[in-house]
C-alpha positions as CSV (number, residue, x, y, z in Angstrom):
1,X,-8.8,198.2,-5.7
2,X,-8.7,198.0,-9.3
3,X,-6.2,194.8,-8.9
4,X,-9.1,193.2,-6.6
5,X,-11.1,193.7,-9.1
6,X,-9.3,192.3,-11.8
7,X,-9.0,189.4,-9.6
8,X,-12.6,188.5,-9.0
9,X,-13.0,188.9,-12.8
10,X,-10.5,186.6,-13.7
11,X,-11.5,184.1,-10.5
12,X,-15.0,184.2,-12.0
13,X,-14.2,183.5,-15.1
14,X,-12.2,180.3,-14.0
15,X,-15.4,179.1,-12.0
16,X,-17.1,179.5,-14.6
17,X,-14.9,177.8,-16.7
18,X,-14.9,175.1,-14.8
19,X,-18.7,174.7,-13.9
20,X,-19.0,174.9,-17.8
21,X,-16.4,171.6,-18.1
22,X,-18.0,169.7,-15.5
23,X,-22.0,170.1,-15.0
24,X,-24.1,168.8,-17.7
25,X,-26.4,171.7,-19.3
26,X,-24.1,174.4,-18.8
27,X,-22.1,174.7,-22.2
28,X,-19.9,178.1,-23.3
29,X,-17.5,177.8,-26.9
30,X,-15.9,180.7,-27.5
31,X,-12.0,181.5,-26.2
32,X,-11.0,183.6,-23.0
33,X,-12.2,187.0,-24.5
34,X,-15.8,185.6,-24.6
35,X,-15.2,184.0,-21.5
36,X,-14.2,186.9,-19.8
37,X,-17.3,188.7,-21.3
38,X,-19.5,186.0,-19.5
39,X,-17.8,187.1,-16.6
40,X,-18.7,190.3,-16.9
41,X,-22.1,189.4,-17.2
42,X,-22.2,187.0,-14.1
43,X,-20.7,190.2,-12.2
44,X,-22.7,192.5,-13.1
45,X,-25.8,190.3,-12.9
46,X,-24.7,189.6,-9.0
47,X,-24.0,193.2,-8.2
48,X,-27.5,194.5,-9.7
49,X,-29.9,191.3,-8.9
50,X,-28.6,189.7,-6.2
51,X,-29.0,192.5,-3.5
52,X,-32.9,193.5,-4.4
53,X,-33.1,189.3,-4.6
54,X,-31.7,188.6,-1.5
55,X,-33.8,191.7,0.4
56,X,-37.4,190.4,-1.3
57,X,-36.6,186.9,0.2
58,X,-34.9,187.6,3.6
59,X,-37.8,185.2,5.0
60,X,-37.0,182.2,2.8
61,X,-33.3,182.9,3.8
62,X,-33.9,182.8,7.6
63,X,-36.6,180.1,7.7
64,X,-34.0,177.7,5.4
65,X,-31.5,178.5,7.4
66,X,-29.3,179.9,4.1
67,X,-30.0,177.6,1.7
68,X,-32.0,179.1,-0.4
69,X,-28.9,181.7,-1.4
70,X,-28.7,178.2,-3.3
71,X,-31.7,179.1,-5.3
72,X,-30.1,182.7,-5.7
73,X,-27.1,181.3,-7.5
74,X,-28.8,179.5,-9.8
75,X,-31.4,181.9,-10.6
76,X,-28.7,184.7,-10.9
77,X,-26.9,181.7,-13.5
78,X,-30.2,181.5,-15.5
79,X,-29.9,185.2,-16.0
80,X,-26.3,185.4,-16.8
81,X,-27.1,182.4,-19.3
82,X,-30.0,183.8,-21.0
83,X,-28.1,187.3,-21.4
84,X,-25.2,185.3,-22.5
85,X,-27.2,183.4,-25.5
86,X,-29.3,186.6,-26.2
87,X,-25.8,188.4,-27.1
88,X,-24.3,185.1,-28.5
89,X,-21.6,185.2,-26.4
90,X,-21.6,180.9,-25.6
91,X,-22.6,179.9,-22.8
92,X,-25.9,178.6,-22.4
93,X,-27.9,177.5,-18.9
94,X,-30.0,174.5,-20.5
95,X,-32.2,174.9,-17.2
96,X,-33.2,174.8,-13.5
97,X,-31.2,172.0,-12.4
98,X,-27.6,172.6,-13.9
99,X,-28.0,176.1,-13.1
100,X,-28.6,174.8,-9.6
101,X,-25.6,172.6,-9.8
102,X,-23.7,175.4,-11.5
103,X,-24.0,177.8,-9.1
104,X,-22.7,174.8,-6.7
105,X,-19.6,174.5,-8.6
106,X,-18.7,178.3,-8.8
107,X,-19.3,179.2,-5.2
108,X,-16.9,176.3,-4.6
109,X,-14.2,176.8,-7.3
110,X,-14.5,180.6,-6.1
111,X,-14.0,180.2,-2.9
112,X,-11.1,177.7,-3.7
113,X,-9.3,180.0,-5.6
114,X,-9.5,182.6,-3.1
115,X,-7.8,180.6,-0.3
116,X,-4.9,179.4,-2.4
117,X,-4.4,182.5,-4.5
118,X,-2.2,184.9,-2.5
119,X,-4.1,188.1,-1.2
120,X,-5.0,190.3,1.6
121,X,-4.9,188.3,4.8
122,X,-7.6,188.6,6.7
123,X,-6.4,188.5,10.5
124,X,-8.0,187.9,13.9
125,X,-8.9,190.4,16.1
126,X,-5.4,191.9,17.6
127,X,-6.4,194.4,20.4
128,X,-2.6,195.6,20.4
129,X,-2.4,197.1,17.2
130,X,-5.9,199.8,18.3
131,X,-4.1,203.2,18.7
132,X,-4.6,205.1,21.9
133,X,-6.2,208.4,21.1
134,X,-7.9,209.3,24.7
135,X,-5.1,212.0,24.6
136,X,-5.8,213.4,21.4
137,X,-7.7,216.3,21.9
């Protein structure tokens, strides 16, 4: 568990990286330690925010069909920015729209790293590998 962690950490901190590199507005200076910090930030911003987020606007999400967890991820990158400047760690969310595009990029360099970075393997459904326990009494 604690490797998984230290995985999603890291992968973060790669997305965010490279959402920093490539969408105008989103800057970060510092080195890896800082970066990683950000990370920490963005995580725990997610795990805190995003649930009570995505609860208050369950009806946005169903009538849009899902796209307004786009809005999600760039409002939970305007928070991760402004706690980021507040504590000087460098990165900086200049606004709406490259938070918007942001978020973009890390969903997608997230969920690129995941596939090609080795893991656990998620499998179909294998109906031969349920244990019989109707003679377990």
């Amino acid at each position: 568990m604690v490797g998984s962690l230290l995985l999603h950490w890291i992968l973060n901190a790669a997305a965010l990286w490279v959402a920093a590199a490539t969408v105008p507005g989103l800057e970060f200076s510092g080195g890896p330690g800082r970066l990683l910090l950000v990370s920490a930030v963005f995580g725990v911003v997610n795990a805190t925010l995003r649930p009570m987020l995505t609860v208050l606007t369950c009806p946005l999400i169903v009538l849009t069909l899902g796209l307004f967890t786009l809005v999600l991820n760039a409002l939970m990158l305007l928070v991760t920015g402004w706690l980021s400047d507040s504590w000087k760690l460098g990165f900086t969310v200049t606004g709406f729209g490259p938070a918007f595009w942001g978020g973009l990029v890390v969903g997608l360099v997230s969920m690129v790293l995941a596939l090609v970075l080795p893991g656990k393997a998620t499998r179909p459904y294998d109906a031969s590998r349920i244990e019989d326990r109707s003679s377990v009494r």
